[in-house]
N, C-alpha and C positions, 0 to 999 in steps of 0.2 A: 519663579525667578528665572531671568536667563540664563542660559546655559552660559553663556560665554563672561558674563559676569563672575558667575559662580567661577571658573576656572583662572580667570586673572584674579579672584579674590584668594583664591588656592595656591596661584602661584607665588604672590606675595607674601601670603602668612608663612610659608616654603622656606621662602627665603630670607624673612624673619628671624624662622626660628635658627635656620644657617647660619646665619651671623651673631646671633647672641649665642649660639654652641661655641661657636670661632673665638670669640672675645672669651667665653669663660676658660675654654682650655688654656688660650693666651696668659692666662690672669693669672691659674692656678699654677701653670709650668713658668712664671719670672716669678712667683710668690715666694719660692725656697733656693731661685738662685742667684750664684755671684757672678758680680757684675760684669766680668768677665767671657761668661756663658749665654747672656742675654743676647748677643748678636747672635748666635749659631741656633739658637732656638727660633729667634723669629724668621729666620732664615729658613730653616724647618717648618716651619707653622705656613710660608709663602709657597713654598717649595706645596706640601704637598695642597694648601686652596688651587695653583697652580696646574695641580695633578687632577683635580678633582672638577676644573671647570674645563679642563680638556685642552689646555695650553701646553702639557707638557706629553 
């Protein structure tokens, strides 16, 4: 197999699995709060995707 296949095929499932990690913590952290709270979280949740793709 190509080498360079293989590594965009890697980078993909990467980031795959990134984002359904993202969605689930999302999901579980507005699961048990009021409604109130829900902005300052996802705010949070932006804040550190933000941190972690090197934007901040």
């Amino acid at each position: 197999m190509d080498p360079v296949l293989v590594a965009a095929g890697g980078s993909v499932l990467a980031l795959l699995i990134v984002a359904c990690a993202a969605v689930f913590v999302v999901r579980s952290a507005l699961q048990g709060a009021e409604s109130r709270h829900r902005a300052h979280i996802l705010e949070a949740v932006a804040e550190v995707l933000r941190a972690m793709r090197g934007k901040r």
